[in-house]
N, CA, C and O of each residue as an XYZ file, in Angstrom:
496
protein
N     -10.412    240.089     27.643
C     -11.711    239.768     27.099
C     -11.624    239.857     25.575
O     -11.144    240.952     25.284
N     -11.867    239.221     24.627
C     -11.978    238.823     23.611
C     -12.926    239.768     22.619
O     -14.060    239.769     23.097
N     -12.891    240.208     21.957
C     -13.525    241.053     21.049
C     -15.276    240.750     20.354
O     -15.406    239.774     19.614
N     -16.132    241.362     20.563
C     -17.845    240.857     20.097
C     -17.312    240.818     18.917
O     -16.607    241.683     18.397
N     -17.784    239.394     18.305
C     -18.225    239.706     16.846
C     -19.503    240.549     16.215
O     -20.495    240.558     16.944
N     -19.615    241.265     14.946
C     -20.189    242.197     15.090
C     -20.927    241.816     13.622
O     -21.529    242.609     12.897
N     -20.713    240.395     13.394
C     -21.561    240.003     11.653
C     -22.036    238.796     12.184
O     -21.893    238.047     13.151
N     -22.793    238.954     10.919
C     -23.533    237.338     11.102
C     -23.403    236.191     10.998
O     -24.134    235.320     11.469
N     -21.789    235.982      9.924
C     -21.218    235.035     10.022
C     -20.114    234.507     11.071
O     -19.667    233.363     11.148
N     -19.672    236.025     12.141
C     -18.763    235.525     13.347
C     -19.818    234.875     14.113
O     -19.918    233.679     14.385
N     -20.718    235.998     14.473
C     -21.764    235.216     15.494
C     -22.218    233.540     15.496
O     -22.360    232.673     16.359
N     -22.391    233.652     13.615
C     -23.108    231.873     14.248
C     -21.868    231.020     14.200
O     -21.891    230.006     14.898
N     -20.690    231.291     13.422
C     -19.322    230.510     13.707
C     -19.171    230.570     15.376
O     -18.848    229.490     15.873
N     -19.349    231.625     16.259
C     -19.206    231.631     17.729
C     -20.412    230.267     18.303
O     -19.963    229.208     18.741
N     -21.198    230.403     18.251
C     -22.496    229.642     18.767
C     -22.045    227.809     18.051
O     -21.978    226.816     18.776
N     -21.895    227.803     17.124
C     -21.363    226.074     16.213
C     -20.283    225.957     17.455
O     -20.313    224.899     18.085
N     -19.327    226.965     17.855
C     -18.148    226.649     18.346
C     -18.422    226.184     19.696
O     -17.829    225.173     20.073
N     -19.271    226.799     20.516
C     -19.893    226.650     21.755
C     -20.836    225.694     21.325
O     -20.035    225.144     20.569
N     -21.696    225.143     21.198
C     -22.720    224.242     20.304
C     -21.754    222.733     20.271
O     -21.872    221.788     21.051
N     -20.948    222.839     19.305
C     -19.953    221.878     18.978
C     -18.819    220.831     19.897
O     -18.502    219.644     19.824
N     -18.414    222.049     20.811
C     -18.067    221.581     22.111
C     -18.400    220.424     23.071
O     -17.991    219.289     23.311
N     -19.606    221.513     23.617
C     -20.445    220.545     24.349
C     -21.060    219.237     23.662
O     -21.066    218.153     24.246
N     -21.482    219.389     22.615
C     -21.876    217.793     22.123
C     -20.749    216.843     21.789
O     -20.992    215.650     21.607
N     -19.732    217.248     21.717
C     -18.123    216.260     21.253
C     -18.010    215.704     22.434
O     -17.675    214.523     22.530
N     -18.250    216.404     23.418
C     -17.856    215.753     24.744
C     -18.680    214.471     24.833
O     -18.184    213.352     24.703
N     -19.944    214.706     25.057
C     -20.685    213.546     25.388
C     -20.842    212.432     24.274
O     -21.003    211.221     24.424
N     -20.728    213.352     22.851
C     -20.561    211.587     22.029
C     -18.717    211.157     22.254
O     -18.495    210.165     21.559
N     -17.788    211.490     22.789
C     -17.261    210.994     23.738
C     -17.531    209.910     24.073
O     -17.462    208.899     23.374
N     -17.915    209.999     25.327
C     -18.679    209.390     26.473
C     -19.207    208.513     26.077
O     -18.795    207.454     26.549
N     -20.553    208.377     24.873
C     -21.441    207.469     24.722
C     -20.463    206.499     23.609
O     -20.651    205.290     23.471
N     -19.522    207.188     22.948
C     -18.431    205.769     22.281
C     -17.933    205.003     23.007
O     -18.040    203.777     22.991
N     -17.055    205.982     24.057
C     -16.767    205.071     25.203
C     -17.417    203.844     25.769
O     -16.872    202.857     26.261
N     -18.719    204.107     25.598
C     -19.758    203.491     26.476
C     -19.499    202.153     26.350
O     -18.990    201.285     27.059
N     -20.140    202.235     24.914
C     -20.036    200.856     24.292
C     -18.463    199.917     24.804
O     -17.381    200.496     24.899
N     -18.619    198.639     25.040
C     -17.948    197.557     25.652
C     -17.468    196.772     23.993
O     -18.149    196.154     23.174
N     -16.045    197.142     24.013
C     -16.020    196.345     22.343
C     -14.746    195.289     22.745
O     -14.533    194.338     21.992
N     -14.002    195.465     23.822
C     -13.192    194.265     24.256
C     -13.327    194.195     25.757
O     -13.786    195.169     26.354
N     -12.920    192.992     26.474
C     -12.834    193.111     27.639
C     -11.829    192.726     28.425
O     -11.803    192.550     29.643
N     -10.746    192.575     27.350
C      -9.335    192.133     28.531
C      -9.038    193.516     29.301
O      -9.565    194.578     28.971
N      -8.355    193.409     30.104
C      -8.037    194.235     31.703
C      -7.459    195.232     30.689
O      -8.101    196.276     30.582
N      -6.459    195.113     29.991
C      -5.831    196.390     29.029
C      -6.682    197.108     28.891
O      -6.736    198.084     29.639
N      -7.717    196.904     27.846
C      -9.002    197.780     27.160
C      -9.754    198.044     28.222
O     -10.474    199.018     28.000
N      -9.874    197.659     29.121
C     -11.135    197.972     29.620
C     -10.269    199.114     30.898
O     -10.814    200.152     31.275
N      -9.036    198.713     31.353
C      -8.651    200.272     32.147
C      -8.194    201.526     31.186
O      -8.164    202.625     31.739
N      -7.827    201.458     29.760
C      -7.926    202.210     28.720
C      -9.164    202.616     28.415
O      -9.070    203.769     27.995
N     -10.469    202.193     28.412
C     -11.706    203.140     28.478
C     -12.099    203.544     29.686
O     -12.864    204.504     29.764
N     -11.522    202.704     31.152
C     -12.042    203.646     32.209
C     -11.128    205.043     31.904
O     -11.777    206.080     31.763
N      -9.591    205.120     31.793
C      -8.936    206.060     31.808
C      -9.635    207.337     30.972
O      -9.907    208.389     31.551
N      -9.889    207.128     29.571
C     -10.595    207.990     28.887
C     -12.329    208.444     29.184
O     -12.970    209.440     28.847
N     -12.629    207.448     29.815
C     -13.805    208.100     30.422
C     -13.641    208.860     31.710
O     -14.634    209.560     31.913
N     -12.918    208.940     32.453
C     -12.619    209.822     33.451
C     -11.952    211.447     32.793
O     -12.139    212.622     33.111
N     -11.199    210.825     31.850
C     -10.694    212.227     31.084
C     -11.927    213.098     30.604
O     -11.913    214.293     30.902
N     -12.917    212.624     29.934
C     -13.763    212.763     29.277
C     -14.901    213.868     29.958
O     -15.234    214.969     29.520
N     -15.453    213.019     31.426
C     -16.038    213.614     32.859
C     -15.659    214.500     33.205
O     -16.419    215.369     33.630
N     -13.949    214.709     33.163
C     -13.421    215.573     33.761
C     -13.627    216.878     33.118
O     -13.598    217.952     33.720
N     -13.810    216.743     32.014
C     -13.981    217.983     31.190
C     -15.616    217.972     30.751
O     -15.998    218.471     29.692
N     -16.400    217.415     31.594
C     -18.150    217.994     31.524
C     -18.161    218.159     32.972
O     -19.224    218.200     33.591
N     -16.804    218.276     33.649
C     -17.392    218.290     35.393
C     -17.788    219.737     35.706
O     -17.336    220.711     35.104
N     -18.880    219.791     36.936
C     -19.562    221.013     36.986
C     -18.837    222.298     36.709
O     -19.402    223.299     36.269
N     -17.753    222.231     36.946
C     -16.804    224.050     36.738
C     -16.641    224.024     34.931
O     -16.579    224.980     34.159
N     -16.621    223.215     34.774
C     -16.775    223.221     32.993
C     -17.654    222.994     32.602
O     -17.321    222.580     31.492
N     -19.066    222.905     32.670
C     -19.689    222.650     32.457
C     -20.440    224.412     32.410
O     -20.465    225.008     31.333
N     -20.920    224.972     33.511
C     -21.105    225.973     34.043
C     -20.214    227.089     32.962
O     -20.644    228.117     32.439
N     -18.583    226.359     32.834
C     -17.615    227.773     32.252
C     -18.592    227.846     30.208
O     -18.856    228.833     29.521
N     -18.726    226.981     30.046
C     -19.665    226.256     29.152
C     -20.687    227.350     28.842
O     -20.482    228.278     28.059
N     -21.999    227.110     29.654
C     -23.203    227.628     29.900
C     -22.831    229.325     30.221
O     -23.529    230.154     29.638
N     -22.035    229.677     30.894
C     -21.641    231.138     31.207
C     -20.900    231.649     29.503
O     -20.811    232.785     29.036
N     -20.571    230.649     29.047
C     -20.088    231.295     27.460
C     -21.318    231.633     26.273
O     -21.414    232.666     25.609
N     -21.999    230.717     26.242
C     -23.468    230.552     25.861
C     -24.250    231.984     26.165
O     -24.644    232.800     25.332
N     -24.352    232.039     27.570
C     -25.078    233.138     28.425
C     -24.398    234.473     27.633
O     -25.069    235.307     27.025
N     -23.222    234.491     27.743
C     -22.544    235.995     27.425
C     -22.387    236.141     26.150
O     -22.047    237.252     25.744
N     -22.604    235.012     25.171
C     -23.449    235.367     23.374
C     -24.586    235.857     23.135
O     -24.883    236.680     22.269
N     -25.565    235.108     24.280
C     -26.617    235.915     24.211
C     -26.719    237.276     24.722
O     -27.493    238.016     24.115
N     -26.174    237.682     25.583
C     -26.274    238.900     26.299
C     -25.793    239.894     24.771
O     -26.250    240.989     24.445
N     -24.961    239.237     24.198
C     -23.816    240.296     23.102
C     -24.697    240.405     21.829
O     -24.580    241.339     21.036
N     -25.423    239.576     21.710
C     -26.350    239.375     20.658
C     -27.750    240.745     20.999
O     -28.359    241.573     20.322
N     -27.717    240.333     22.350
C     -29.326    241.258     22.579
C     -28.831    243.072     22.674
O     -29.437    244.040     22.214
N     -27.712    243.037     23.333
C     -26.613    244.300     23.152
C     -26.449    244.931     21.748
O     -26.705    246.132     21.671
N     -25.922    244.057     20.237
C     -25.607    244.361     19.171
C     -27.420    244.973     18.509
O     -27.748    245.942     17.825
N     -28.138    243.946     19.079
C     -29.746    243.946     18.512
C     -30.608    245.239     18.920
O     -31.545    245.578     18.196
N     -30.202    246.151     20.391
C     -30.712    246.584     20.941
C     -30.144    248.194     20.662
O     -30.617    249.287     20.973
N     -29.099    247.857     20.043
C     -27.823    249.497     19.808
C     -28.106    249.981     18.003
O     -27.906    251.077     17.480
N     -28.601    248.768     17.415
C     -28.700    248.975     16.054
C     -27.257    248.104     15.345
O     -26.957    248.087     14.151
N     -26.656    247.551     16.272
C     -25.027    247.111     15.456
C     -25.691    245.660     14.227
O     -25.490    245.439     13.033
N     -26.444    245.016     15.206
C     -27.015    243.277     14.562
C     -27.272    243.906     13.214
O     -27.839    244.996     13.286
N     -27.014    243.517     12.125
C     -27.755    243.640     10.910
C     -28.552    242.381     10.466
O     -28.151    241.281     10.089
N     -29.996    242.956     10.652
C     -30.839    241.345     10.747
C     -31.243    241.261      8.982
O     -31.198    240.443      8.063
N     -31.619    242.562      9.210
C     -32.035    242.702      7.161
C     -30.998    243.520      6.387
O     -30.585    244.680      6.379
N     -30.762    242.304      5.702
C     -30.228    243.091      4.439
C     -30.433    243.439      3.305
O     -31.325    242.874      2.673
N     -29.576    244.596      2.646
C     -30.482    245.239      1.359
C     -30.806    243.696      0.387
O     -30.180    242.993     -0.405
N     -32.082    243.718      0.980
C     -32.211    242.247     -0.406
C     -33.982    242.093     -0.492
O     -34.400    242.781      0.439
N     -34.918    241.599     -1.079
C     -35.522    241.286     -1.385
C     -37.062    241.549     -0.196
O     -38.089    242.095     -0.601
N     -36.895    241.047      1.205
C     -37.471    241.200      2.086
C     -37.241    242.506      2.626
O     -37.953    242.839      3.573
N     -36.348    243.339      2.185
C     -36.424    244.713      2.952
C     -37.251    245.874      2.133
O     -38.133    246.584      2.617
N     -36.825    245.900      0.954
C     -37.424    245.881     -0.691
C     -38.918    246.136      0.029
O     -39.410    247.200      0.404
N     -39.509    244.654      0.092
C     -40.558    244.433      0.162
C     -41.376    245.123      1.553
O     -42.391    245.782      1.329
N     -41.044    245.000      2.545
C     -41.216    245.399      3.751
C     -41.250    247.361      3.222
O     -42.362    247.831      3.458
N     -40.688    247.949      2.876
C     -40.931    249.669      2.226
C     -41.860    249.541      1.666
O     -42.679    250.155      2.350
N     -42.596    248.958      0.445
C     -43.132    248.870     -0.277
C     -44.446    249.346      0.694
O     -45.077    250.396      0.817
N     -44.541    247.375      1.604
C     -45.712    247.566      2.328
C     -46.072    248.732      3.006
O     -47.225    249.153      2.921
N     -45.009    249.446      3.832
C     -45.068    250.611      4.339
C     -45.519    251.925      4.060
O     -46.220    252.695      4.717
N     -44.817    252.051      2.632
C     -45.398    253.273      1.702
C     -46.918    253.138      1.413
O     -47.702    254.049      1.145
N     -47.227    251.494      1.549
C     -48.679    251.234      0.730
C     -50.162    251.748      2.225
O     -51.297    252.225      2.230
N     -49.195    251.272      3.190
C     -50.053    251.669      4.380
C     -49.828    252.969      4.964
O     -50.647    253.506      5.709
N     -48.897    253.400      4.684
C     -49.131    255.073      4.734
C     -50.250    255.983      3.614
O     -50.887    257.014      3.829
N     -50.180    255.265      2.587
C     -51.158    255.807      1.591
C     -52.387    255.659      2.116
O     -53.054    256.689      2.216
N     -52.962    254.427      2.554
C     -54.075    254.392      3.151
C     -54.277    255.254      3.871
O     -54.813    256.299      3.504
N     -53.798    254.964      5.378
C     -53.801    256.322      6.453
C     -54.236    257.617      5.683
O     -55.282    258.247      5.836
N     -53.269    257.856      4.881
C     -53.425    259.426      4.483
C     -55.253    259.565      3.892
O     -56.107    260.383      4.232
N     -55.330    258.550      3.031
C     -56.614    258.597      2.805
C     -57.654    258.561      3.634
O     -58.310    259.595      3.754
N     -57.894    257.812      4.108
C     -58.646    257.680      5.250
C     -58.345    258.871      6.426
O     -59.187    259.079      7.300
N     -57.473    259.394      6.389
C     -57.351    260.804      7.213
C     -58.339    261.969      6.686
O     -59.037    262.833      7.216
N     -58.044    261.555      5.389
C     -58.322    262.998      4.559
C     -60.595    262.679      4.483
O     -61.421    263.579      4.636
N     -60.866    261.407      4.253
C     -61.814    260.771      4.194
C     -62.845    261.507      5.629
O     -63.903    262.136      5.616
N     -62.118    261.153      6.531
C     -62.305    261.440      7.848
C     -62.346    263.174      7.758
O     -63.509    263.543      7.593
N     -61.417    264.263      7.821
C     -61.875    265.545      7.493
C     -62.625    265.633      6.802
O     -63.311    266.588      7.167
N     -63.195    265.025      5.506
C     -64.306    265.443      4.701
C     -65.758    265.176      5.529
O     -66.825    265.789      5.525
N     -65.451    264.387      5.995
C     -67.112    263.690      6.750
C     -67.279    264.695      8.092
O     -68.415    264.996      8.457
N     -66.006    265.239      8.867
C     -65.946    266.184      9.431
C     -66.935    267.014      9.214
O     -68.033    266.957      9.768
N     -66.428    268.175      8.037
C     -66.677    269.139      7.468
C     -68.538    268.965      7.002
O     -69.441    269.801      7.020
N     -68.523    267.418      6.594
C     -69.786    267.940      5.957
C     -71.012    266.715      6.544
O     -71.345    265.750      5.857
N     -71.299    266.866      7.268
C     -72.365    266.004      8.340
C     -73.393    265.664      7.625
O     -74.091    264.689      7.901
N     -73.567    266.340      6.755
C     -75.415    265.451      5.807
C     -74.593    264.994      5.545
O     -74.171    265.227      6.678
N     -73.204    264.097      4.763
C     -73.501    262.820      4.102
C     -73.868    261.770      4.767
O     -74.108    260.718      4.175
């Protein structure tokens, strides 16, 4: 078994790679498609390569495909769920995100303290 990538640049290089795959295959296929000669040569030279082509989107590859896909995501929700994913980094949005935090803890506190005073003193 092959090692999790554990950054953000293996991960999405993994997913392009799986991603990339599967769509090569079928524009494949749809070049193939197209009819650009029709003597008997060319035309059993694109059946040949279109069977090659099938053969490698046929259901056990196809599936081995989708089960690779499946087990990025699983490794992704694993890395996300343990603390490994680093989604924020020290940069600008994390910065900012404390800020907000400190600013809504200040509130709270006030409004805590707001709240014991009105407690304490019922005529206001």
């Amino acid at each position: 078994m092959e090692a999790v990538p554990r950054n953000t640049p293996a991960l999405l290089a993994r997913i392009d790679q799986l991603r990339n795959s599967l769509i090569k295959r079928f524009e494949n296929l749809i070049e193939l498609a197209a009819i650009d000669k029709t003597d008997r040569n060319a035309t059993a030279l694109s059946q040949y390569q279109i069977q090659i082509e099938t053969g490698a989107l046929r259901p056990a590859l196809q599936i081995r495909s989708a089960e690779d896909i499946l087990s990025l995501t699983r490794q992704l929700q694993e890395l996300w769920l343990f603390g490994q994913l680093k989604t924020l980094e020290d940069s600008e949005t994390l910065q900012k995100t404390d800020e907000d935090a400190r600013a809504i803890a200040a509130l709270l506190r006030q409004l805590e303290e707001s709240g014991k005073e009105a407690a304490l003193d019922p005529i206001k």
